[in-house]
N, C-alpha and C positions, 0 to 999 in steps of 0.2 A: 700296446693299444687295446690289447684284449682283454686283457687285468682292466681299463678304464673304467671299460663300457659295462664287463660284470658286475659293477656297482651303482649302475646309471638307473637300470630298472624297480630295484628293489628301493631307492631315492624316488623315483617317480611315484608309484604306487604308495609309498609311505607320506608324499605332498601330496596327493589324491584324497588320502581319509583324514589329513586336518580339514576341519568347517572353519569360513570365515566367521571372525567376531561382527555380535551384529551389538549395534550402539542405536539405542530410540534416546532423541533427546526432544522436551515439550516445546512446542512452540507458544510462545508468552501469549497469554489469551489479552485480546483487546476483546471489547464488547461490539460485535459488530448493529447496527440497526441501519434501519432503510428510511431513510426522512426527506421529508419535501421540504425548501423553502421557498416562498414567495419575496421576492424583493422589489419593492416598491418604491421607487426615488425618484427621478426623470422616466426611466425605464422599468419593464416590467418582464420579470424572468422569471422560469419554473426550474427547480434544482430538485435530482433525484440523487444523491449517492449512497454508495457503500463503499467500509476500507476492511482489508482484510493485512494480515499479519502474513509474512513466510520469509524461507530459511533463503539468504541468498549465497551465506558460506556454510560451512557444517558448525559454525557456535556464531554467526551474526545474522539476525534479524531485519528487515524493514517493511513500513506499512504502502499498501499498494491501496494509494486512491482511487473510485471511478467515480463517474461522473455522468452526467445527461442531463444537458441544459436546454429549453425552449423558451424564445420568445414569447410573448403573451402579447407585444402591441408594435407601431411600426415608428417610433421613436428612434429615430442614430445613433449606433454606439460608436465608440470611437475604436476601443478597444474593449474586451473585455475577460481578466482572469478570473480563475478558479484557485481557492484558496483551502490549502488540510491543515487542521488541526489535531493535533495529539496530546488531549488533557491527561492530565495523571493527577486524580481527587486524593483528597486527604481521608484519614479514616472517618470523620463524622460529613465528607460531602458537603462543606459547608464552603471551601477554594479549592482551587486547580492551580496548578503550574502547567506552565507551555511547555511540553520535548520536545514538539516540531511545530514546524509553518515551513508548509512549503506553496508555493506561488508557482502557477501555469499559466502563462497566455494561449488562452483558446484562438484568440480574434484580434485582429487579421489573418495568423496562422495557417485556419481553417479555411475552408471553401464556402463555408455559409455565409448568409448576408445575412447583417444582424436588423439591417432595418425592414427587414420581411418578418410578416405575422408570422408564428408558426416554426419560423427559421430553428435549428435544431444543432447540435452536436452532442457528439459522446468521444468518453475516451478514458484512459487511465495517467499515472502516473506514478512513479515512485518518491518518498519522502527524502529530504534533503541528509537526515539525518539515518543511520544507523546504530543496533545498538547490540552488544554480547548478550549471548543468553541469559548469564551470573548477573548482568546488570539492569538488568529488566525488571522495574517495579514489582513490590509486593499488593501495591495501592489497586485501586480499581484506574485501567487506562481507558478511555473515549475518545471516540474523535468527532470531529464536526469540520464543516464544510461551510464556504462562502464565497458570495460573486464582488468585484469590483470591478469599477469601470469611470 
């Protein structure tokens, strides 16, 4: 038993002075901006978002939507979703292709009444799709945001 342990220390100390490997991998740049839309149809709403990119496994990617919606008039909604898009432009910016749509129903959901001025909510989400790091566009990616109801 004494012979074991003789060799247990000089193994410990020698597992001591290996460093882990450390591994930085980029997170695929989306272009994030901050944009309001107004929507104007029956009803009238103020949309603020922003989506941001992150790692949910160590080589998969998804876009985290947010959101902050306000009523602007006291018109009934019935329901109403929040909608993310993930364009990925071509090199002259001239089309897009869809990688996501993802769809949220805020309303009913929520606690807010939508036929109150004023009325409010916020919140996030994640995108329906995921994506490997390797496969992540070379193109420029955008996203955009929008209400139905």
């Amino acid at each position: 038993m004494a012979k074991a342990f003789k060799w247990l220390i000089p193994l410990i100390l020698f597992g001591c002075q290996l460093e882990p490997e450390t591994v930085y991998v980029e997170v695929p740049v989306l272009l994030e901006t901050t944009d309001t839309l107004f929507v104007t149809r029956e009803a009238s709403f103020a949309l603020a978002t922003v989506a941001t990119m992150g790692f949910i496994t160590d080589d998969t990617v998804a876009c985290t939507y947010e959101y902050s919606v306000t009523k602007l008039d006291t018109i009934p909604v019935d329901s109403l979703f929040v909608i993310g898009f993930l364009l990925e432009w071509n090199d002259e910016h001239t089309s897009a292709t869809i990688m996501d749509s993802t769809r949220k129903n805020i309303w009913p959901v929520n606690s807010r009444d939508w036929t109150t001025r004023w009325a409010y909510s916020s919140g996030s989400f994640k995108s329906n799709n995921k994506w490997a790091t390797g496969d992540w566009p070379t193109n420029v990616v955008k996203y955009s945001m929008g209400l139905e109801y």
